[in-house]
KEKOL-742628 format. One record per residue: residue in one letter; x, y, z of N, C-alpha, C, O, CB in turn. Coordinates in steps of 0.1 Angstrom, whole numbers, plus 5000, padded with zeros to 4 digits. Last residue first. Glycine has a CB too. Example, Ala and Ser with C-alpha at 12.3 -4.5 7.8 and 13.67 -1.06 7.14 Angstrom:
% residues 2
> residuo, nX, nY, nZ, caX, caY, caZ, cX, cY, cZ, oX, oY, oZ, cbX, cbY, cbZ
> s, 5128, 4978, 5071, 5137, 4989, 5071, 5129, 5000, 5079, 5134, 5011, 5080, 5141, 4994, 5057
> a, 5132, 4943, 5078, 5123, 4955, 5078, 5132, 4967, 5078, 5142, 4967, 5085, 5113, 4955, 5090
//
This chain:
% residues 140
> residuo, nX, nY, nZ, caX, caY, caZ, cX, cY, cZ, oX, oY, oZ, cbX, cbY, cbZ
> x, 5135, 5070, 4958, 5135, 5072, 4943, 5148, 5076, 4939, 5150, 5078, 4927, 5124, 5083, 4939
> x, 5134, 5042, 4976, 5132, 5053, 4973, 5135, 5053, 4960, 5136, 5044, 4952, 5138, 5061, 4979
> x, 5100, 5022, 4978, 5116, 5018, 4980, 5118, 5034, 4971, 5110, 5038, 4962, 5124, 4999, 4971
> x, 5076, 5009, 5006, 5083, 5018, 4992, 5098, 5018, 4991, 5106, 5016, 5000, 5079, 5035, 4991
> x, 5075, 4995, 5031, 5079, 4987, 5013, 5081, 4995, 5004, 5086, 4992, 4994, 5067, 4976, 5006
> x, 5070, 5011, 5046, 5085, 5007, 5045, 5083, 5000, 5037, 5094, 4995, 5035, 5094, 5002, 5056
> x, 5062, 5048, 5033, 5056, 5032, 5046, 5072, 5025, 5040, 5081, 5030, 5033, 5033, 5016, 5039
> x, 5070, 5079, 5040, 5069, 5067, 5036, 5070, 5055, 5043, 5075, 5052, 5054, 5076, 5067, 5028
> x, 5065, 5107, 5042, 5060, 5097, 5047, 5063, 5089, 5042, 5058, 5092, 5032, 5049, 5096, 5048
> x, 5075, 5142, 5053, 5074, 5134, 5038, 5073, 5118, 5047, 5080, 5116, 5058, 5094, 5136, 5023
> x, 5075, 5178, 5055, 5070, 5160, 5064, 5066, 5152, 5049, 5059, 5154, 5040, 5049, 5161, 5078
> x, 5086, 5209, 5062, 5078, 5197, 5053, 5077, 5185, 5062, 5078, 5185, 5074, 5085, 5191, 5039
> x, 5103, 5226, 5077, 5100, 5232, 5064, 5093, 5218, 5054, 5094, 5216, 5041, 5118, 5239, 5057
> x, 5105, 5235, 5110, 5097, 5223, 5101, 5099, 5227, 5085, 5089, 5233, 5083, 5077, 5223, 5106
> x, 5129, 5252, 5126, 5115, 5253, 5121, 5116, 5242, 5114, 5128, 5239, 5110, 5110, 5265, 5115
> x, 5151, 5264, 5152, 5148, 5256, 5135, 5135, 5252, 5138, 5131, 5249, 5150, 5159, 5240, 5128
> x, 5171, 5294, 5157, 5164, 5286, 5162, 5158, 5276, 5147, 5159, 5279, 5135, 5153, 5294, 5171
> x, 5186, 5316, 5143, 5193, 5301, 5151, 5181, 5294, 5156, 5185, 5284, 5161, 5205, 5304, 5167
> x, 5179, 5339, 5135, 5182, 5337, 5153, 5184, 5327, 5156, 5184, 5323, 5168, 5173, 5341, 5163
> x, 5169, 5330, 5111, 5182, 5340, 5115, 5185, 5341, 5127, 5196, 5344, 5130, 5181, 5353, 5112
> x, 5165, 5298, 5115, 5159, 5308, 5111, 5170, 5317, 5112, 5180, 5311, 5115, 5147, 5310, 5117
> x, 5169, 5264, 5094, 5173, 5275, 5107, 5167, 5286, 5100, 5165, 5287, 5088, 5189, 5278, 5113
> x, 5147, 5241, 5088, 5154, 5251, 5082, 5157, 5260, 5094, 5149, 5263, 5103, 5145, 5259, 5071
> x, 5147, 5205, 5078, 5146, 5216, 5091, 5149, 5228, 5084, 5155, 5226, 5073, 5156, 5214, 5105
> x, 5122, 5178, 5069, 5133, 5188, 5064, 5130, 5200, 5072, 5120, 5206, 5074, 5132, 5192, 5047
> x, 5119, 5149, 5078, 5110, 5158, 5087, 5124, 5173, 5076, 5136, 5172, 5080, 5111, 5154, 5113
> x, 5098, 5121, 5073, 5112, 5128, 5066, 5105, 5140, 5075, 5093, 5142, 5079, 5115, 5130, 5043
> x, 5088, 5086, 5091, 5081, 5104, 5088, 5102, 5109, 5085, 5113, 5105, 5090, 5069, 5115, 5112
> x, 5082, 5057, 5082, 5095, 5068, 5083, 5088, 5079, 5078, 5083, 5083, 5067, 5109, 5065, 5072
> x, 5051, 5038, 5094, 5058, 5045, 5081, 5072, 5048, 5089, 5074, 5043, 5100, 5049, 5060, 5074
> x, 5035, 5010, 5103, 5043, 5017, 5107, 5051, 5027, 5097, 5059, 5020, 5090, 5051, 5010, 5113
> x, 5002, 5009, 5119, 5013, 5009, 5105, 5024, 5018, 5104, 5024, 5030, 5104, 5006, 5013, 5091
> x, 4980, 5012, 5133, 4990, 5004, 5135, 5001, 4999, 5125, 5006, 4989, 5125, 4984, 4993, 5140
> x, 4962, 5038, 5136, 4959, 5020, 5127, 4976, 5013, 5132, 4970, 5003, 5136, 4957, 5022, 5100
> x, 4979, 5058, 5140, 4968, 5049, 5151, 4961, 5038, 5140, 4953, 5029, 5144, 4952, 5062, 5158
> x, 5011, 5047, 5132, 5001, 5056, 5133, 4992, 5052, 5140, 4994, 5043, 5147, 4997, 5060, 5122
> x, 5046, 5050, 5140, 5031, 5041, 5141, 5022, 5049, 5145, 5021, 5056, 5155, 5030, 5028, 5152
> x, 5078, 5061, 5130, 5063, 5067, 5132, 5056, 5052, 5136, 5063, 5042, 5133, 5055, 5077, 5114
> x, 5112, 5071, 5133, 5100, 5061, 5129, 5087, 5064, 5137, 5087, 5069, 5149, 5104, 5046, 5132
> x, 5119, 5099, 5120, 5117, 5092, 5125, 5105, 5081, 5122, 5095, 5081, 5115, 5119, 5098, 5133
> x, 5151, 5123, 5104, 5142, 5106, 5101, 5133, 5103, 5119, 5140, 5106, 5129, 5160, 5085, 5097
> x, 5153, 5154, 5095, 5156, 5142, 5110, 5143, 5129, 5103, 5132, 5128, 5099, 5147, 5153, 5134
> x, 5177, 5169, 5075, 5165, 5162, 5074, 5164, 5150, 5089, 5171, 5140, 5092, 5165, 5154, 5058
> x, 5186, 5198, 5061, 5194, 5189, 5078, 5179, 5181, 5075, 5169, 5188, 5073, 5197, 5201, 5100
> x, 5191, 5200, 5026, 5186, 5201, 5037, 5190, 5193, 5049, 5196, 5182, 5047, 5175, 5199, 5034
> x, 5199, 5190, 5002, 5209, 5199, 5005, 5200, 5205, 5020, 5204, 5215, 5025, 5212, 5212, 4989
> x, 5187, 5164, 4995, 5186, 5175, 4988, 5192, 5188, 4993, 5189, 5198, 4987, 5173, 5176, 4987
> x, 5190, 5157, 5032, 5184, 5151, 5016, 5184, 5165, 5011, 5181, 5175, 5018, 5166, 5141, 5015
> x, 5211, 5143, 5056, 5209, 5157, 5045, 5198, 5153, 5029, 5201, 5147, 5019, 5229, 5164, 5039
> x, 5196, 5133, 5084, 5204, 5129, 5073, 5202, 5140, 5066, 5192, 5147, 5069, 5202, 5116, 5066
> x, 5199, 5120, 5120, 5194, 5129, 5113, 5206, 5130, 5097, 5219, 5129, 5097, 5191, 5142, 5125
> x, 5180, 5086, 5128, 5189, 5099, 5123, 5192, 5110, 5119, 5185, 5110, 5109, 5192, 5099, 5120
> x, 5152, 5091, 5150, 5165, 5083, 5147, 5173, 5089, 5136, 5172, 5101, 5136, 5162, 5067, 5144
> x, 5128, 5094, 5175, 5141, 5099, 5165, 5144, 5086, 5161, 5141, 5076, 5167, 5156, 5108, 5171
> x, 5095, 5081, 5173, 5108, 5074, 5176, 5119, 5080, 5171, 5124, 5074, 5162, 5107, 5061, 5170
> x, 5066, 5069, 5181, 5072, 5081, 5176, 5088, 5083, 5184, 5091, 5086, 5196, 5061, 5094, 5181
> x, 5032, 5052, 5182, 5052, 5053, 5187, 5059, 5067, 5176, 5054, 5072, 5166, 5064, 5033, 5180
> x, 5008, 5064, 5172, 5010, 5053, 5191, 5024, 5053, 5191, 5028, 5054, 5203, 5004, 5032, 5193
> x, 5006, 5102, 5165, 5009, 5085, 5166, 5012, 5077, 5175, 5018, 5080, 5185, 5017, 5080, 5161
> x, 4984, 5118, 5154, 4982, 5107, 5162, 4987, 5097, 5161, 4982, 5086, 5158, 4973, 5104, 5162
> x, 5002, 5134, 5132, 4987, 5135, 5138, 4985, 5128, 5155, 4984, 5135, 5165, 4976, 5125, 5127
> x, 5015, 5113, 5121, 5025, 5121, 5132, 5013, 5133, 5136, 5017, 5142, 5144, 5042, 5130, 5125
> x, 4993, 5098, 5103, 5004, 5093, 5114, 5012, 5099, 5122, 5016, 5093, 5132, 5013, 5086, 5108
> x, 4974, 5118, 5096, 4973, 5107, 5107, 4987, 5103, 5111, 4991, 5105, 5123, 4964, 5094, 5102
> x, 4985, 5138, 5073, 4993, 5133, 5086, 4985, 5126, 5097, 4990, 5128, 5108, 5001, 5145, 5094
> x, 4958, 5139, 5059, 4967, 5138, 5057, 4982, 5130, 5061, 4987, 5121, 5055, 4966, 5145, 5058
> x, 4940, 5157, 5078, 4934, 5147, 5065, 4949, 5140, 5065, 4951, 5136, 5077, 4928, 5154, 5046
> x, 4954, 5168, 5099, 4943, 5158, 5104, 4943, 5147, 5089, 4945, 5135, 5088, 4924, 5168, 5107
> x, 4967, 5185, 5083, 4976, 5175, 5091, 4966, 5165, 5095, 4969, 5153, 5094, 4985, 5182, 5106
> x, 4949, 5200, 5070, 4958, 5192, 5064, 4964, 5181, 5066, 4967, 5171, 5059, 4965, 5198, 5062
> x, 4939, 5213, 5095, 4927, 5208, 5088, 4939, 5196, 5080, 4938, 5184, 5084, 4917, 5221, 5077
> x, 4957, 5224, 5103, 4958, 5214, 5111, 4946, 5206, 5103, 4945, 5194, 5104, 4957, 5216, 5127
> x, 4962, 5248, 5085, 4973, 5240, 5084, 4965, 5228, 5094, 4970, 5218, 5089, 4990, 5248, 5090
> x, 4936, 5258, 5084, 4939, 5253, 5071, 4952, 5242, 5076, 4953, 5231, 5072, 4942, 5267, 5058
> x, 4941, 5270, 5111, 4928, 5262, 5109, 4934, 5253, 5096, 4935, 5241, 5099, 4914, 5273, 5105
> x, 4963, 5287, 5107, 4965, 5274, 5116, 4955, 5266, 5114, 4958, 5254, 5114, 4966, 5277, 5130
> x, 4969, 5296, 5076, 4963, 5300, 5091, 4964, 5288, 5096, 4966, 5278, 5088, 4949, 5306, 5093
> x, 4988, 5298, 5053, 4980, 5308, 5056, 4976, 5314, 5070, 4977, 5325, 5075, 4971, 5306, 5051
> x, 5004, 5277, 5037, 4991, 5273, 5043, 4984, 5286, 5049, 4971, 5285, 5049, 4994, 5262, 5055
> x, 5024, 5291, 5028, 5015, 5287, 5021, 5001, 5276, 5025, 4992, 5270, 5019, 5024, 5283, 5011
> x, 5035, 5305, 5050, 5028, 5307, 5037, 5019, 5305, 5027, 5010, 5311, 5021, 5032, 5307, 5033
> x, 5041, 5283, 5063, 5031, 5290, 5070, 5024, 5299, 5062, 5012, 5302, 5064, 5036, 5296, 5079
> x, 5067, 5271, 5051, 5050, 5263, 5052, 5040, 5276, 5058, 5030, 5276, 5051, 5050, 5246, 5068
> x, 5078, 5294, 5051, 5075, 5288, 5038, 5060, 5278, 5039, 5050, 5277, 5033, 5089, 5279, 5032
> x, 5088, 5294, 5074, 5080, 5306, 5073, 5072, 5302, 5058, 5061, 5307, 5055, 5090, 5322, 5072
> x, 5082, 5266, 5091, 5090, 5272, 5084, 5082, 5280, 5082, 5070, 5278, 5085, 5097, 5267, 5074
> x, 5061, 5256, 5124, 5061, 5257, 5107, 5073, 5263, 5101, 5078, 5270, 5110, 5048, 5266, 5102
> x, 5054, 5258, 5145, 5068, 5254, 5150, 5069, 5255, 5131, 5080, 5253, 5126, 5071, 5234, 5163
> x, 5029, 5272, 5153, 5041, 5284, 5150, 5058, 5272, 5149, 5070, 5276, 5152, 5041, 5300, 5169
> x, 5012, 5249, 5143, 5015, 5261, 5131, 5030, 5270, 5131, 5037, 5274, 5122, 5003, 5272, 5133
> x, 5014, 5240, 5168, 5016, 5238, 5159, 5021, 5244, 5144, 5031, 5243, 5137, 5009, 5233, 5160
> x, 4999, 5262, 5181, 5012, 5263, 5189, 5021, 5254, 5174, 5031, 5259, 5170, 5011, 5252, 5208
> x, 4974, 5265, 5168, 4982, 5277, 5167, 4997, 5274, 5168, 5006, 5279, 5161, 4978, 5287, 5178
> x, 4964, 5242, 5173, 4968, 5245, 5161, 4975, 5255, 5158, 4982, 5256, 5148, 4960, 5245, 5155
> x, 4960, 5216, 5196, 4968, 5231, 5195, 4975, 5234, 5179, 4986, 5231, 5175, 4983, 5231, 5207
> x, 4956, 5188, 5203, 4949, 5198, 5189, 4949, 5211, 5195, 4939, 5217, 5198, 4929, 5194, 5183
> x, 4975, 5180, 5214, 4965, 5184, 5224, 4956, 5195, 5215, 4950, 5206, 5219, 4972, 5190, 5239
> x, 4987, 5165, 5191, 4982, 5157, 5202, 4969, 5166, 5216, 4960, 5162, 5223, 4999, 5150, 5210
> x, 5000, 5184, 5186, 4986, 5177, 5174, 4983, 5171, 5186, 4971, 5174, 5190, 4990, 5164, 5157
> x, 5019, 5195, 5202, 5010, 5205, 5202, 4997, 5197, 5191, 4986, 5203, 5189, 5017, 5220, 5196
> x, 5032, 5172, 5202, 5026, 5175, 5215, 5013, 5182, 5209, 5002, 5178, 5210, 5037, 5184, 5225
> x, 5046, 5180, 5180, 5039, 5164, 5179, 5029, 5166, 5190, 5018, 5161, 5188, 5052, 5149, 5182
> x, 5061, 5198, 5182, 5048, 5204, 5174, 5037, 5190, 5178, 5025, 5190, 5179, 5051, 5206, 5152
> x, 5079, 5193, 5204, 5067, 5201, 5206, 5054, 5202, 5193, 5042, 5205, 5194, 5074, 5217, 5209
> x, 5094, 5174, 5187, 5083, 5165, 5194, 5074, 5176, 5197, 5063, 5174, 5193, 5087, 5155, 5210
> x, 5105, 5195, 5165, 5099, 5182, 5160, 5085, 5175, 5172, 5073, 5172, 5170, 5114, 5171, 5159
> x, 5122, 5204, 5183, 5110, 5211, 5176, 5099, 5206, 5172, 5087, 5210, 5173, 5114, 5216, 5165
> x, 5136, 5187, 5198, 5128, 5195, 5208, 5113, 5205, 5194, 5102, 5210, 5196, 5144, 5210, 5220
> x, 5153, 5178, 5176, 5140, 5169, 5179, 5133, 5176, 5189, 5122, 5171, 5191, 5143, 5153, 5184
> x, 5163, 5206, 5169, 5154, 5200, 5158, 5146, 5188, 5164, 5135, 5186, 5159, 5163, 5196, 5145
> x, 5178, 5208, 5195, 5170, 5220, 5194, 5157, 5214, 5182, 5145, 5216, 5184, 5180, 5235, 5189
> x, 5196, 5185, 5193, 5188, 5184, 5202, 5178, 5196, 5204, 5170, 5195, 5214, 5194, 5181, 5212
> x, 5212, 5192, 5170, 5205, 5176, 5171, 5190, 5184, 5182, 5178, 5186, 5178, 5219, 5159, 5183
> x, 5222, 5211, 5181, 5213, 5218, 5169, 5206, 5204, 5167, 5194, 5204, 5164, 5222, 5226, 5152
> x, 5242, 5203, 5200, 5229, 5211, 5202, 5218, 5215, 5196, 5207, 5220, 5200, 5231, 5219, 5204
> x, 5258, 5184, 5186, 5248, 5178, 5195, 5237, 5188, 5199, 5226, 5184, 5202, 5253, 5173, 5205
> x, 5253, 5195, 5153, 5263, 5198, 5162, 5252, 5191, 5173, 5240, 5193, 5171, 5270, 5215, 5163
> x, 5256, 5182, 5116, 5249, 5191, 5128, 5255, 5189, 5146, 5263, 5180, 5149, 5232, 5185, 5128
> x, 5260, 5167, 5090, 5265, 5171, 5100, 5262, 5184, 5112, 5268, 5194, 5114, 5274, 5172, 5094
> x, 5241, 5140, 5080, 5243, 5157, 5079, 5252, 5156, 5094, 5251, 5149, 5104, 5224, 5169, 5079
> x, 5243, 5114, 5057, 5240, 5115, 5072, 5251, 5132, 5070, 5261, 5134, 5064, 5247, 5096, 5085
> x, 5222, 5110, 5026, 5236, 5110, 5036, 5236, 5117, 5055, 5227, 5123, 5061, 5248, 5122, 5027
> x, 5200, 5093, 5013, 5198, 5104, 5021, 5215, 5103, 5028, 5218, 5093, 5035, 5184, 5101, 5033
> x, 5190, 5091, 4976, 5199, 5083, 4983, 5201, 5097, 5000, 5204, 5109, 4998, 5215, 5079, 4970
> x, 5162, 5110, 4973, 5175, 5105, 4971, 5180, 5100, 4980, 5177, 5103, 4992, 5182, 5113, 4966
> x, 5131, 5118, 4980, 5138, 5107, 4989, 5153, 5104, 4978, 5154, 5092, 4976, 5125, 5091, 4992
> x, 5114, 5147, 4979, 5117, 5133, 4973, 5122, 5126, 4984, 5118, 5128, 4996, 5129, 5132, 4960
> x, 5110, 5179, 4978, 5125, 5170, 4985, 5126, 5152, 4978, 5136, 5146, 4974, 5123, 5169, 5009
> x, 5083, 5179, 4964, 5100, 5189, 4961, 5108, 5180, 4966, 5115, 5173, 4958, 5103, 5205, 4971
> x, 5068, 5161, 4976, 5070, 5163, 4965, 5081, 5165, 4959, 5087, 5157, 4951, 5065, 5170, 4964
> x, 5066, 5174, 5003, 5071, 5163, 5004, 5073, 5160, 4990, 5083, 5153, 4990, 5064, 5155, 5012
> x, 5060, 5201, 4998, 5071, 5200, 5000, 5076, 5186, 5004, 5087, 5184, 5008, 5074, 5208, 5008
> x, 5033, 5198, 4993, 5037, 5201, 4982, 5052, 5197, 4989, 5056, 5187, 4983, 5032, 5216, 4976
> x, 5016, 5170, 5013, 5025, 5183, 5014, 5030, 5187, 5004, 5039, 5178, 5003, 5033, 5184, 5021
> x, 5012, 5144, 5007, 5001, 5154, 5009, 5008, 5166, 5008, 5002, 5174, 5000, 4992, 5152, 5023
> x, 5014, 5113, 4989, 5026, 5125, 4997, 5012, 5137, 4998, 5004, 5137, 4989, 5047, 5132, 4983
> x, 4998, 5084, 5003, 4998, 5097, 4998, 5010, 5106, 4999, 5015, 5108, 5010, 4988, 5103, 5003
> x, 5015, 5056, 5008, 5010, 5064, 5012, 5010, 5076, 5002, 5019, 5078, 4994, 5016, 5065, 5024
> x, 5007, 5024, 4992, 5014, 5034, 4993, 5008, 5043, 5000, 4995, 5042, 5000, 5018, 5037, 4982
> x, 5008, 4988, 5000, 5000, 5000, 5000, 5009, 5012, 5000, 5018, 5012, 5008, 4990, 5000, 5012
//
């Protein structure tokens, strides 16, 4: 079964062969603190708090927090609502810091959520997409 890509920016980035990025243990640990708060903020359907962990690019082009969690509900069931939610590495796809983790959604299937980070000018990092794939796709 394949999953939908739903996000124009899961599209853009793909899945090339992924190399492992070089990032520093603090910038590791500021991108999965970004990553789990937004995961928190679906979990307690905080769309605002969600929305603000967005790249300025996702937030564009979704507009408002309503439209962005409306997306994430259709869409992202699995980092929506998932029963495991798991770092594990973080790799450069397409010239991006990209954090891999393993996902199980509330059906019980397990995908690799692609998570592509973007620092902002004050150093802090934001979400710039979410790309899904279940584990019998094989990349491109």
């Amino acid at each position: 079964m394949a999953f939908r890509l739903l996000a124009l920016l899961g599209l853009v980035f793909g899945l090339a062969m992924p190399a492992m990025a070089q990032v520093s243990l603090s910038d590791e640990a500021a991108i999965r603190e970004t990553i789990q708060a937004q995961v928190d903020a679906f979990r307690r359907d905080d769309g605002e708090a969600a929305f603000g962990f967005a790249s300025p690019t996702i937030r564009s082009l979704f507009g408002t927090a309503v439209t962005f969690m409306d997306m994430v509900r259709q869409g992202y069931r699995p980092v929506y609502r998932p029963q495991v939610f798991e770092f594990r590495e973080i790799v450069t796809l397409h010239g991006l810091v990209t954090q891999k983790v393993h996902v199980v959604g509330p059906d019980g299937r397990p995908v690799t959520a692609y998570y592509p980070m973007s620092r902002l000018p004050d150093g802090s990092w934001r979400i710039e997409g979410c790309y899904l794939q279940a584990p019998d796709e094989h990349q491109a």
